[in-house]
C-alpha positions in Angstrom: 26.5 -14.9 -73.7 24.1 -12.1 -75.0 22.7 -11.3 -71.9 26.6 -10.8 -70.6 27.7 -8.6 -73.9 24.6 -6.3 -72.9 25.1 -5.8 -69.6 29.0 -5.0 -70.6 27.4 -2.6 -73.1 24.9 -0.9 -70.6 29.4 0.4 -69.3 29.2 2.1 -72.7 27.8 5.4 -71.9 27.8 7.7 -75.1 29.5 10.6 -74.0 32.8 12.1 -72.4 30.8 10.3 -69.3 33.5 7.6 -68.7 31.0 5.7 -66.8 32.4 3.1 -69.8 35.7 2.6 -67.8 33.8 0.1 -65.9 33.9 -1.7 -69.0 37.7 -2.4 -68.4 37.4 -4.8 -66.3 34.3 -6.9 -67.3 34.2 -6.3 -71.2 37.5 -8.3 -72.6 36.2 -11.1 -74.2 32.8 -10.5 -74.9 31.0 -12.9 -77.8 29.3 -10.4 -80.6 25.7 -10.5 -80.5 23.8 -13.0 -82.3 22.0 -10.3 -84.9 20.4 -12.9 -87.0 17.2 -12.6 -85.4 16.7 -8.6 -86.3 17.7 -9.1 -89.9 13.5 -8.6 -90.9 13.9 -5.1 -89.1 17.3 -4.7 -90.9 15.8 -4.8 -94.2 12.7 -2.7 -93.4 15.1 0.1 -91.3 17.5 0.0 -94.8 14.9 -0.2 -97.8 12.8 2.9 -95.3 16.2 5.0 -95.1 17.5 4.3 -98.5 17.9 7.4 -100.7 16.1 7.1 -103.8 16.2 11.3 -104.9 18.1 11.6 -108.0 20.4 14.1 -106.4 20.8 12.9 -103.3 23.8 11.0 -101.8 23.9 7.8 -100.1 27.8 6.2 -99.8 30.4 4.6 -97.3 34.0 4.6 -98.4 37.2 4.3 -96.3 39.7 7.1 -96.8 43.7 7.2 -95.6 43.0 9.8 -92.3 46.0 9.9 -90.1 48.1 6.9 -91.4 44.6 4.5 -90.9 41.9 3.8 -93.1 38.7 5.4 -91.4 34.8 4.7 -92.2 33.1 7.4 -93.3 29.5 7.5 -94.3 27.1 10.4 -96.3 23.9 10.6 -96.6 21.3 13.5 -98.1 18.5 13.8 -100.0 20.5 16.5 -102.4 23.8 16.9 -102.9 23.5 21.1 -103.5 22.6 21.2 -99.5 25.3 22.1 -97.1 27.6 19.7 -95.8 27.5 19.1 -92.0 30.6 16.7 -90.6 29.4 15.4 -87.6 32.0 14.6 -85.0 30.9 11.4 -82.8 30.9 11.1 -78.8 32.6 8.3 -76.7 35.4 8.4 -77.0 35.3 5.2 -79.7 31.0 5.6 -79.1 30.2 6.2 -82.9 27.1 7.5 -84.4 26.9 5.1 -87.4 25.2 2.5 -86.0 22.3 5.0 -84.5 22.3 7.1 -87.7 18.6 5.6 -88.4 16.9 6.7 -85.0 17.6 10.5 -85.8 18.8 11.8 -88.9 17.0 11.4 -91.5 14.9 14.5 -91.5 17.8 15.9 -91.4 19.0 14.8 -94.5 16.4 16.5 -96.2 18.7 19.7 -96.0 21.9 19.1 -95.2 24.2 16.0 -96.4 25.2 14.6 -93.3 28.6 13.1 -93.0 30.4 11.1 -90.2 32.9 9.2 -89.3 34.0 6.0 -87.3 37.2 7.5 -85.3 39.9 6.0 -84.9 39.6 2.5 -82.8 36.0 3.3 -82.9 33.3 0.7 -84.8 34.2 -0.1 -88.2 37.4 1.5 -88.4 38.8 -0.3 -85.1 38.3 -3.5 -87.6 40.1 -1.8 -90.5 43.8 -1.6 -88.5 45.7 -3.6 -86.1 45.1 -1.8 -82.7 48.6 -2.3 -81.4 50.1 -0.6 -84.7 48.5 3.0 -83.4 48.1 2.4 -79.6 50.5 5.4 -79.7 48.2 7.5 -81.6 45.7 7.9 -79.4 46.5 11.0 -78.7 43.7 14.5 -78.5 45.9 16.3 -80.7 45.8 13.5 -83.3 41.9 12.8 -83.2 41.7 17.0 -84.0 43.9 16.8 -87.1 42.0 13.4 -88.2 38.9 15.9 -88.4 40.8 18.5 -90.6 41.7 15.8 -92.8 38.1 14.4 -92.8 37.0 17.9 -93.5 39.8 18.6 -96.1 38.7 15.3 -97.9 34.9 15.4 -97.9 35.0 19.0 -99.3 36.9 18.0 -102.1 34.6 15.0 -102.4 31.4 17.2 -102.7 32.8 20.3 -103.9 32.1 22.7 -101.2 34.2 25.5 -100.3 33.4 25.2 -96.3 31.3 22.4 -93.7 29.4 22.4 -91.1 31.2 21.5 -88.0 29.2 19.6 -85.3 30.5 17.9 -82.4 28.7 15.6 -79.7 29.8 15.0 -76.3 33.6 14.1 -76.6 33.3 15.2 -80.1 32.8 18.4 -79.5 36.8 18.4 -77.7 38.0 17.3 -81.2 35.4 19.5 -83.2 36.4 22.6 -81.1 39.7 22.0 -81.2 39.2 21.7 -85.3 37.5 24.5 -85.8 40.0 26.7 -83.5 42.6 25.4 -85.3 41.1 25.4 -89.1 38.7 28.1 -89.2 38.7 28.6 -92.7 37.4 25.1 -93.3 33.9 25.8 -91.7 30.9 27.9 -91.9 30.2 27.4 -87.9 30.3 25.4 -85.1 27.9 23.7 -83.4 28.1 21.9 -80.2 25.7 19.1 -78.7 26.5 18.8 -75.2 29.2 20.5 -75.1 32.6 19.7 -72.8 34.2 23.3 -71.8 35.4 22.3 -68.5 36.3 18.7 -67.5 37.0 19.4 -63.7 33.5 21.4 -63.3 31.4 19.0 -65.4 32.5 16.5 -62.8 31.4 18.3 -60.2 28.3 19.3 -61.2 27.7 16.2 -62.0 28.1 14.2 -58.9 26.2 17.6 -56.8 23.2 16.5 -58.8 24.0 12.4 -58.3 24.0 13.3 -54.6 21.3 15.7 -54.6 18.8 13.1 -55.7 20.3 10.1 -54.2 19.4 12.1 -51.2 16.0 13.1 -52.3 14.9 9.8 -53.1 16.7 8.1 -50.0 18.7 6.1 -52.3 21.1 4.8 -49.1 23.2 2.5 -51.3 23.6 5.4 -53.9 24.6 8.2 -51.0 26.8 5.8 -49.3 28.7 5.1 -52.3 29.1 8.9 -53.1 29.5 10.1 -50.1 32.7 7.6 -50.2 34.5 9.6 -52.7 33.7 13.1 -51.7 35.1 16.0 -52.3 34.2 15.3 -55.8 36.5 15.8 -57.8 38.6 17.5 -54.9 42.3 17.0 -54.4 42.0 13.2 -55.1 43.8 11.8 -58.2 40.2 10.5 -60.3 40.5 7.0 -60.5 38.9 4.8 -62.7 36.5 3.7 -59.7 36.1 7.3 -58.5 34.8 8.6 -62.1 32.5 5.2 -62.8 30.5 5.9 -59.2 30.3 9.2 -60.1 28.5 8.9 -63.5 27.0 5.8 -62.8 24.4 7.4 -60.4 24.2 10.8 -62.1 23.1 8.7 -65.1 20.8 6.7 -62.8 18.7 9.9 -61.8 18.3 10.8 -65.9 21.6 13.1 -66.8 22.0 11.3 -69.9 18.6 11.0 -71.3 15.7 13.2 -69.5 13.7 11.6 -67.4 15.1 7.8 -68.0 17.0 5.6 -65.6 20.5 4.3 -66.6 19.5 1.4 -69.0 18.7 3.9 -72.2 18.5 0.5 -74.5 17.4 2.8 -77.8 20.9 3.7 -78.3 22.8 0.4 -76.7 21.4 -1.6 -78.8 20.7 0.4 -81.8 23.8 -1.6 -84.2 21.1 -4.9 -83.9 19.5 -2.9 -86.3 21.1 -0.8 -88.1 21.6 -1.7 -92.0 25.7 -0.6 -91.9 26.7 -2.4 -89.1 27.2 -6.3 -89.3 27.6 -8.5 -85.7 31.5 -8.1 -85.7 30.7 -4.3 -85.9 28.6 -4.3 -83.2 31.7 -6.2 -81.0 34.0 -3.5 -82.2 32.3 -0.8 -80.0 32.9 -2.0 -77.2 36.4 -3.3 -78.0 37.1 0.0 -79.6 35.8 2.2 -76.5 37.9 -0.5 -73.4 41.2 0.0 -76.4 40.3 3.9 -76.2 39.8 4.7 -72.9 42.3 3.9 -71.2 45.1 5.4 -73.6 43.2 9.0 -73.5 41.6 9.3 -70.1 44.9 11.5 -68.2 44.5 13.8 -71.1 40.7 14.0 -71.0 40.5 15.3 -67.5 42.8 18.3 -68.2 40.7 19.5 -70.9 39.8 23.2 -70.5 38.2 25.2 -73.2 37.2 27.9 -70.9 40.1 30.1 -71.2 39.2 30.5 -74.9 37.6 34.0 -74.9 37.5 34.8 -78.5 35.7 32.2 -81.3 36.8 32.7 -84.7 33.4 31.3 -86.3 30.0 31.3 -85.6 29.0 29.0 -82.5 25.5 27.8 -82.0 25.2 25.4 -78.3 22.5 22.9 -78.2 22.1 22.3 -74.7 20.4 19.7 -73.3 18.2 21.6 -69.7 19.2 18.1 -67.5 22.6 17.2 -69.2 24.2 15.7 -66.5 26.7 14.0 -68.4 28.5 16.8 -69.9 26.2 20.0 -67.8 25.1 22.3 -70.1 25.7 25.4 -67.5 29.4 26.1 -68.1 28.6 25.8 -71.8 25.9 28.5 -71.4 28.0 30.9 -69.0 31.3 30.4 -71.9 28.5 31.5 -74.6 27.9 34.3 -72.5 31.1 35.6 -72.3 33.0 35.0 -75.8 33.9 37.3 -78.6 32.1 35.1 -81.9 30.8 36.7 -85.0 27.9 35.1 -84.4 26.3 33.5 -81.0 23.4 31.6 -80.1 22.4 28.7 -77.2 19.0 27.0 -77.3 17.9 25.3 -74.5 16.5 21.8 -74.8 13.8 21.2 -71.8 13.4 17.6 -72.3 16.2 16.5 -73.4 19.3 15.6 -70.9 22.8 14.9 -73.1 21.2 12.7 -75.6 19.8 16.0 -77.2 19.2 14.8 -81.5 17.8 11.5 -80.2 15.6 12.9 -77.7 14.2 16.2 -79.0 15.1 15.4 -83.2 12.3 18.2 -83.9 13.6 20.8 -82.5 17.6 20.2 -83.7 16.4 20.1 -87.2 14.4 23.4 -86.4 17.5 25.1 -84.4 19.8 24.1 -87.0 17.7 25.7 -89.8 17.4 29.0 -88.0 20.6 29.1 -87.4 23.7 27.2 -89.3 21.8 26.8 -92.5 21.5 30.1 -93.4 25.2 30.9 -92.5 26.4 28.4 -94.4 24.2 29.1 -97.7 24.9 33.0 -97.7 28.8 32.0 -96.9 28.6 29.7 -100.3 27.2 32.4 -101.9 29.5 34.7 -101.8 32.1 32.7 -102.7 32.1 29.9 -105.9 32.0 26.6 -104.3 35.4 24.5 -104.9 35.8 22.8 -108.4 
Protein backbone atom coordinates (compact mmCIF):
# COMPACT_ATOMS: atom_id res chain seq x y z
CA UNK A 1 0.00 0.00 0.00
CA UNK A 2 2.98 2.55 -0.55
CA UNK A 3 1.70 4.01 -3.48
CA UNK A 4 -1.72 4.75 -1.25
CA UNK A 5 0.39 6.15 2.02
CA UNK A 6 1.98 8.67 -0.61
CA UNK A 7 -0.71 9.88 -2.21
CA UNK A 8 -2.28 10.36 1.52
CA UNK A 9 0.99 12.17 2.22
CA UNK A 10 0.93 14.40 -0.94
CA UNK A 11 -2.68 15.84 1.86
CA UNK A 12 0.21 16.76 4.14
CA UNK A 13 1.08 20.16 3.04
CA UNK A 14 3.83 21.65 5.48
CA UNK A 15 2.40 24.76 6.51
CA UNK A 16 -0.74 26.49 8.27
CA UNK A 17 -2.01 25.54 4.50
CA UNK A 18 -4.59 22.98 5.78
CA UNK A 19 -4.76 21.55 2.33
CA UNK A 20 -3.76 18.36 4.91
CA UNK A 21 -7.53 18.23 6.11
CA UNK A 22 -8.09 16.29 3.09
CA UNK A 23 -6.16 13.78 4.77
CA UNK A 24 -9.19 13.18 7.22
CA UNK A 25 -10.90 11.30 5.25
CA UNK A 26 -8.54 9.09 3.20
CA UNK A 27 -5.42 8.79 5.63
CA UNK A 28 -6.79 6.48 8.73
CA UNK A 29 -5.29 3.44 8.25
CA UNK A 30 -2.46 3.87 6.27
CA UNK A 31 0.51 0.99 6.23
CA UNK A 32 4.10 2.78 7.11
CA UNK A 33 6.25 2.77 4.29
CA UNK A 34 8.47 0.04 3.51
CA UNK A 35 12.00 2.08 4.25
CA UNK A 36 14.21 -0.86 3.92
CA UNK A 37 15.11 -0.16 0.54
CA UNK A 38 16.70 3.55 1.35
CA UNK A 39 18.76 2.23 4.27
CA UNK A 40 22.25 2.56 1.75
CA UNK A 41 21.19 6.32 1.46
CA UNK A 42 20.41 6.23 5.24
CA UNK A 43 23.87 5.43 6.23
CA UNK A 44 25.56 7.69 3.67
CA UNK A 45 22.91 10.89 4.59
CA UNK A 46 23.96 9.98 8.62
CA UNK A 47 27.88 9.17 8.51
CA UNK A 48 27.86 12.79 5.88
CA UNK A 49 25.85 14.74 8.67
CA UNK A 50 27.44 13.33 11.69
CA UNK A 51 29.29 15.87 13.82
CA UNK A 52 32.75 14.85 14.32
CA UNK A 53 34.22 18.73 15.80
CA UNK A 54 35.31 18.28 19.22
CA UNK A 55 33.09 20.97 20.36
CA UNK A 56 30.30 20.51 18.54
CA UNK A 57 26.87 18.96 19.61
CA UNK A 58 25.06 16.26 18.11
CA UNK A 59 22.08 14.63 20.61
CA UNK A 60 18.22 13.58 20.77
CA UNK A 61 16.72 13.29 24.26
CA UNK A 62 13.04 13.39 25.36
CA UNK A 63 12.27 15.97 27.95
CA UNK A 64 8.78 16.25 30.33
CA UNK A 65 7.24 19.53 28.10
CA UNK A 66 3.68 20.10 29.12
CA UNK A 67 2.77 16.85 31.00
CA UNK A 68 4.32 14.64 27.68
CA UNK A 69 7.60 13.51 26.84
CA UNK A 70 8.67 15.57 23.62
CA UNK A 71 11.64 14.76 21.02
CA UNK A 72 14.03 17.22 20.84
CA UNK A 73 17.07 17.09 18.67
CA UNK A 74 20.57 19.51 18.61
CA UNK A 75 22.87 19.74 16.36
CA UNK A 76 26.12 22.30 15.82
CA UNK A 77 29.45 22.19 14.89
CA UNK A 78 30.36 24.25 18.28
CA UNK A 79 28.74 24.48 21.23
CA UNK A 80 29.99 28.35 22.09
CA UNK A 81 27.60 29.48 18.87
CA UNK A 82 24.21 30.82 19.65
CA UNK A 83 21.40 28.68 20.17
CA UNK A 84 18.48 28.98 17.66
CA UNK A 85 15.04 26.87 18.66
CA UNK A 86 13.36 26.39 15.72
CA UNK A 87 9.62 26.11 15.95
CA UNK A 88 8.16 23.52 13.21
CA UNK A 89 5.13 24.10 10.70
CA UNK A 90 2.02 21.86 10.19
CA UNK A 91 0.49 21.75 12.58
CA UNK A 92 2.09 18.12 13.65
CA UNK A 93 4.41 18.71 10.10
CA UNK A 94 7.90 18.44 11.91
CA UNK A 95 11.20 19.43 10.68
CA UNK A 96 13.22 16.45 12.06
CA UNK A 97 12.86 14.23 9.40
CA UNK A 98 13.96 17.08 6.67
CA UNK A 99 16.74 18.41 9.00
CA UNK A 100 19.37 16.83 6.45
CA UNK A 101 18.12 18.70 3.12
CA UNK A 102 18.84 22.20 4.82
CA UNK A 103 20.60 22.71 7.90
CA UNK A 104 23.69 21.85 8.03
CA UNK A 105 25.49 24.92 6.89
CA UNK A 106 23.77 26.19 9.32
CA UNK A 107 25.12 24.41 11.95
CA UNK A 108 28.40 25.73 11.32
CA UNK A 109 27.25 28.85 13.45
CA UNK A 110 24.49 28.35 15.28
CA UNK A 111 23.39 25.02 17.32
CA UNK A 112 20.20 24.35 15.96
CA UNK A 113 17.55 22.87 18.10
CA UNK A 114 13.99 21.55 17.36
CA UNK A 115 11.40 19.85 18.51
CA UNK A 116 8.69 17.14 17.48
CA UNK A 117 5.39 19.00 19.03
CA UNK A 118 3.09 17.56 20.59
CA UNK A 119 1.17 14.69 18.47
CA UNK A 120 3.68 15.47 15.93
CA UNK A 121 6.36 12.59 14.59
CA UNK A 122 8.24 10.97 17.26
CA UNK A 123 6.63 12.51 20.09
CA UNK A 124 2.92 11.40 18.82
CA UNK A 125 4.61 7.73 19.43
CA UNK A 126 5.89 8.70 22.96
CA UNK A 127 2.04 9.29 24.52
CA UNK A 128 -1.27 7.85 24.19
CA UNK A 129 -3.21 10.36 21.90
CA UNK A 130 -6.46 10.10 23.72
CA UNK A 131 -4.67 11.00 27.12
CA UNK A 132 -4.03 14.81 25.73
CA UNK A 133 -6.72 15.15 22.99
CA UNK A 134 -7.75 18.00 25.30
CA UNK A 135 -4.49 19.61 25.11
CA UNK A 136 -4.44 20.58 21.88
CA UNK A 137 -5.01 23.77 22.57
CA UNK A 138 -2.76 27.23 20.84
CA UNK A 139 -2.22 28.48 24.20
CA UNK A 140 -0.69 25.11 25.28
CA UNK A 141 1.57 24.60 22.11
CA UNK A 142 3.03 28.49 23.12
CA UNK A 143 3.94 27.48 26.71
CA UNK A 144 5.36 24.03 25.41
CA UNK A 145 7.93 26.41 23.58
CA UNK A 146 8.77 28.41 26.78
CA UNK A 147 9.37 25.35 28.42
CA UNK A 148 11.47 24.01 25.43
CA UNK A 149 13.26 27.30 25.59
CA UNK A 150 13.52 27.30 29.45
CA UNK A 151 15.12 23.71 29.22
CA UNK A 152 17.49 23.95 26.37
CA UNK A 153 19.11 27.09 27.87
CA UNK A 154 19.76 25.47 30.94
CA UNK A 155 21.02 22.50 28.84
CA UNK A 156 23.65 24.66 26.95
CA UNK A 157 24.19 27.36 29.28
CA UNK A 158 22.97 30.33 27.41
CA UNK A 159 21.42 33.23 28.89
CA UNK A 160 18.89 33.83 25.84
CA UNK A 161 17.87 31.78 22.13
CA UNK A 162 17.10 32.34 18.98
CA UNK A 163 13.53 32.19 18.35
CA UNK A 164 12.49 30.97 14.85
CA UNK A 165 9.15 29.88 13.73
CA UNK A 166 7.95 28.33 10.24
CA UNK A 167 4.59 28.53 8.89
CA UNK A 168 2.22 27.47 11.85
CA UNK A 169 5.22 27.73 14.01
CA UNK A 170 5.57 31.02 13.76
CA UNK A 171 1.66 31.33 15.68
CA UNK A 172 3.37 29.50 18.55
CA UNK A 173 6.88 31.20 18.20
CA UNK A 174 5.13 34.73 18.17
CA UNK A 175 3.01 34.01 20.70
CA UNK A 176 6.40 32.77 22.78
CA UNK A 177 8.31 35.48 22.22
CA UNK A 178 5.32 38.02 23.05
CA UNK A 179 4.75 36.34 25.98
CA UNK A 180 8.59 35.54 27.23
CA UNK A 181 10.63 38.20 25.84
CA UNK A 182 13.33 37.83 28.11
CA UNK A 183 14.09 34.32 26.93
CA UNK A 184 15.21 35.46 23.41
CA UNK A 185 17.63 37.46 21.61
CA UNK A 186 15.03 37.93 18.39
CA UNK A 187 12.48 36.65 16.46
CA UNK A 188 12.53 35.36 13.33
CA UNK A 189 9.77 34.41 11.18
CA UNK A 190 9.72 32.06 7.92
CA UNK A 191 6.48 32.53 6.31
CA UNK A 192 4.95 34.16 8.60
CA UNK A 193 0.95 33.86 9.58
CA UNK A 194 -0.24 37.54 10.77
CA UNK A 195 -3.64 37.32 9.44
CA UNK A 196 -5.56 33.93 9.02
CA UNK A 197 -8.73 35.49 7.24
CA UNK A 198 -6.46 37.56 4.69
CA UNK A 199 -3.92 34.87 4.01
CA UNK A 200 -6.93 32.98 2.79
CA UNK A 201 -7.95 35.32 0.59
CA UNK A 202 -4.99 36.15 -0.96
CA UNK A 203 -4.52 33.00 -1.48
CA UNK A 204 -7.44 31.69 -3.35
CA UNK A 205 -7.26 35.53 -5.63
CA UNK A 206 -3.93 34.05 -6.80
CA UNK A 207 -5.49 30.19 -7.23
CA UNK A 208 -8.12 31.90 -9.30
CA UNK A 209 -5.97 34.22 -11.05
CA UNK A 210 -3.99 31.53 -12.70
CA UNK A 211 -6.60 28.91 -12.96
CA UNK A 212 -7.91 31.55 -15.25
CA UNK A 213 -4.71 32.39 -16.91
CA UNK A 214 -3.91 28.95 -17.81
CA UNK A 215 -7.67 28.00 -18.62
CA UNK A 216 -7.60 25.45 -16.03
CA UNK A 217 -11.71 24.85 -16.37
CA UNK A 218 -11.86 22.17 -13.78
CA UNK A 219 -9.65 24.34 -11.31
CA UNK A 220 -12.02 27.73 -12.01
CA UNK A 221 -15.10 25.67 -11.79
CA UNK A 222 -14.19 24.35 -8.49
CA UNK A 223 -13.23 27.86 -7.10
CA UNK A 224 -15.60 29.71 -8.45
CA UNK A 225 -17.97 27.19 -6.35
CA UNK A 226 -16.93 28.48 -3.16
CA UNK A 227 -16.64 32.13 -3.77
CA UNK A 228 -16.56 34.76 -1.91
CA UNK A 229 -13.54 33.32 -0.51
CA UNK A 230 -13.44 33.37 2.63
CA UNK A 231 -16.59 35.61 2.66
CA UNK A 232 -19.49 35.16 5.15
CA UNK A 233 -19.42 31.31 4.72
CA UNK A 234 -18.43 29.18 7.75
CA UNK A 235 -14.77 27.57 6.18
CA UNK A 236 -15.43 24.09 5.93
CA UNK A 237 -13.03 21.50 5.71
CA UNK A 238 -13.91 21.15 1.91
CA UNK A 239 -13.96 24.92 1.34
CA UNK A 240 -10.26 25.39 2.85
CA UNK A 241 -8.76 21.92 0.93
CA UNK A 242 -10.08 23.47 -2.77
CA UNK A 243 -8.74 26.52 -1.81
CA UNK A 244 -5.13 25.46 -1.11
CA UNK A 245 -5.16 22.65 -3.15
CA UNK A 246 -4.98 24.81 -6.33
CA UNK A 247 -3.08 27.79 -4.92
CA UNK A 248 -0.41 25.03 -4.19
CA UNK A 249 -0.95 23.68 -7.74
CA UNK A 250 0.09 27.00 -9.45
CA UNK A 251 3.58 27.03 -7.05
CA UNK A 252 2.49 28.95 -3.66
CA UNK A 253 4.28 26.49 -1.61
CA UNK A 254 7.49 25.96 -3.45
CA UNK A 255 8.32 28.58 -6.43
CA UNK A 256 7.85 27.52 -9.49
CA UNK A 257 6.76 23.68 -8.70
CA UNK A 258 3.35 22.03 -9.11
CA UNK A 259 1.66 20.44 -5.98
CA UNK A 260 3.57 17.16 -5.72
CA UNK A 261 6.91 18.79 -3.89
CA UNK A 262 8.22 15.01 -3.16
CA UNK A 263 11.75 16.50 -1.58
CA UNK A 264 10.00 17.21 1.51
CA UNK A 265 7.12 14.33 1.44
CA UNK A 266 9.30 11.97 1.38
CA UNK A 267 12.22 13.23 3.07
CA UNK A 268 11.70 10.66 6.60
CA UNK A 269 12.71 7.54 3.85
CA UNK A 270 15.89 9.00 4.43
CA UNK A 271 16.48 10.60 7.07
CA UNK A 272 18.95 8.87 9.73
CA UNK A 273 16.41 9.85 13.03
CA UNK A 274 13.41 8.70 11.76
CA UNK A 275 12.55 4.91 11.63
CA UNK A 276 9.30 3.53 9.28
CA UNK A 277 6.86 3.85 12.35
CA UNK A 278 8.12 7.57 12.44
CA UNK A 279 7.43 8.19 9.21
CA UNK A 280 3.57 6.78 9.88
CA UNK A 281 3.34 9.10 12.85
CA UNK A 282 3.24 12.27 10.60
CA UNK A 283 0.62 11.71 9.10
CA UNK A 284 -1.28 10.15 12.05
CA UNK A 285 -0.02 12.97 14.14
CA UNK A 286 -1.20 15.85 11.55
CA UNK A 287 -5.27 13.88 10.77
CA UNK A 288 -5.12 13.68 15.28
CA UNK A 289 -4.04 17.51 15.07
CA UNK A 290 -5.99 19.03 12.78
CA UNK A 291 -9.09 18.62 13.49
CA UNK A 292 -8.82 19.46 17.35
CA UNK A 293 -7.05 23.01 16.39
CA UNK A 294 -8.56 24.17 13.16
CA UNK A 295 -11.73 26.61 14.83
CA UNK A 296 -8.89 28.17 16.69
CA UNK A 297 -6.48 28.47 13.75
CA UNK A 298 -8.83 30.55 11.67
CA UNK A 299 -9.31 33.24 14.34
CA UNK A 300 -5.75 33.90 14.58
CA UNK A 301 -4.88 37.62 14.25
CA UNK A 302 -1.47 39.01 14.98
CA UNK A 303 -2.16 42.12 13.25
CA UNK A 304 -3.41 44.16 16.00
CA UNK A 305 0.02 43.71 17.72
CA UNK A 306 1.63 47.19 17.04
CA UNK A 307 4.52 47.15 19.35
CA UNK A 308 7.34 44.01 19.31
CA UNK A 309 9.25 43.69 22.31
CA UNK A 310 12.35 42.02 20.50
CA UNK A 311 14.05 42.27 17.46
CA UNK A 312 12.00 40.71 14.46
CA UNK A 313 13.76 39.73 11.21
CA UNK A 314 10.79 38.22 8.28
CA UNK A 315 12.02 35.86 5.81
CA UNK A 316 9.54 36.11 3.15
CA UNK A 317 9.20 33.98 0.55
CA UNK A 318 8.25 36.65 -3.05
CA UNK A 319 5.36 33.71 -4.15
CA UNK A 320 4.25 32.36 -0.69
CA UNK A 321 0.99 31.54 -1.42
CA UNK A 322 0.50 29.42 1.46
CA UNK A 323 0.98 31.78 4.16
CA UNK A 324 1.34 35.37 1.65
CA UNK A 325 4.18 37.08 2.67
CA UNK A 326 2.29 40.69 1.95
CA UNK A 327 0.54 41.21 5.25
CA UNK A 328 3.73 40.10 6.91
CA UNK A 329 5.64 42.84 5.10
CA UNK A 330 2.83 45.67 5.55
CA UNK A 331 2.80 44.47 9.76
CA UNK A 332 6.85 44.97 9.47
CA UNK A 333 6.08 48.19 8.15
CA UNK A 334 4.08 49.44 10.69
CA UNK A 335 5.40 48.07 14.23
CA UNK A 336 7.28 49.61 17.03
CA UNK A 337 10.56 46.76 17.44
CA UNK A 338 13.95 47.65 18.58
CA UNK A 339 15.13 46.29 15.73
CA UNK A 340 13.41 45.52 12.13
CA UNK A 341 14.24 43.94 9.08
CA UNK A 342 12.28 41.78 6.01
CA UNK A 343 14.22 40.21 3.20
CA UNK A 344 12.62 39.14 0.36
CA UNK A 345 13.14 35.76 -1.13
CA UNK A 346 12.52 35.87 -5.16
CA UNK A 347 12.65 32.28 -5.75
CA UNK A 348 11.46 30.90 -3.12
CA UNK A 349 7.44 30.49 -2.38
CA UNK A 350 6.72 29.29 1.51
CA UNK A 351 9.33 26.63 1.54
CA UNK A 352 11.93 29.42 2.01
CA UNK A 353 15.28 27.33 4.03
CA UNK A 354 14.67 24.42 1.57
CA UNK A 355 14.47 26.38 -1.41
CA UNK A 356 16.91 29.40 -1.18
CA UNK A 357 19.26 27.67 2.05
CA UNK A 358 22.08 30.20 0.81
CA UNK A 359 20.64 33.09 1.34
CA UNK A 360 18.79 32.16 5.04
CA UNK A 361 22.21 31.30 6.27
CA UNK A 362 23.44 34.65 4.83
CA UNK A 363 20.23 36.74 6.19
CA UNK A 364 20.51 35.09 9.46
CA UNK A 365 24.19 36.08 9.81
CA UNK A 366 23.54 39.71 8.98
CA UNK A 367 21.13 39.90 11.03
CA UNK A 368 20.18 37.61 14.32
CA UNK A 369 23.74 36.48 14.81
CA UNK A 370 25.18 39.53 15.71
CA UNK A 371 22.20 40.41 18.04
CA UNK A 372 22.51 37.51 19.76
CA UNK A 373 26.47 37.55 20.22
CA UNK A 374 26.66 41.25 21.48
CA UNK A 375 23.43 40.42 23.71
CA UNK A 376 25.66 37.44 25.35
CA UNK A 377 28.20 39.73 25.71
CA UNK A 378 27.00 41.97 27.78
CA UNK A 379 25.68 39.71 29.98
CA UNK A 380 27.68 36.29 31.54
CA UNK A 381 26.00 33.44 29.91
CA UNK A 382 23.92 31.15 32.61
CA UNK A 383 25.98 28.68 34.75
Amino acid sequence: MSGDYDAAMKTILFSVALTALAALSSARAQDCPDIAPYQPAREVIADLTRIVAPDGVQESFTANIGGVEQYINARGQDRDNPVILFVHGGPASPLTPSLWQFQRPLEEYFTMVTWDQRAAGRTFNLSNPEKIADTIRIPRYIDDAIEVAEHVRERYGKRKLILMGHSWGTIVGMGAALKRPDLFHAYVGIGQVIDVQENERISFDYALEQARRDRNEAAVRALEAIAPYPGDTPLTRERIVTARIWAQHYGGMSAFRDETNLYFYRAGRLSPDYDAADVCAIDRGNVFTLGRILDAFLQVDYSGVERFPIPVVMLMGRHDYTTPSQPTADWLDAVDAPYKRGIWFERSAHMVPWEEPGKTLVSLLETVRPIAIEDEARTPSRP
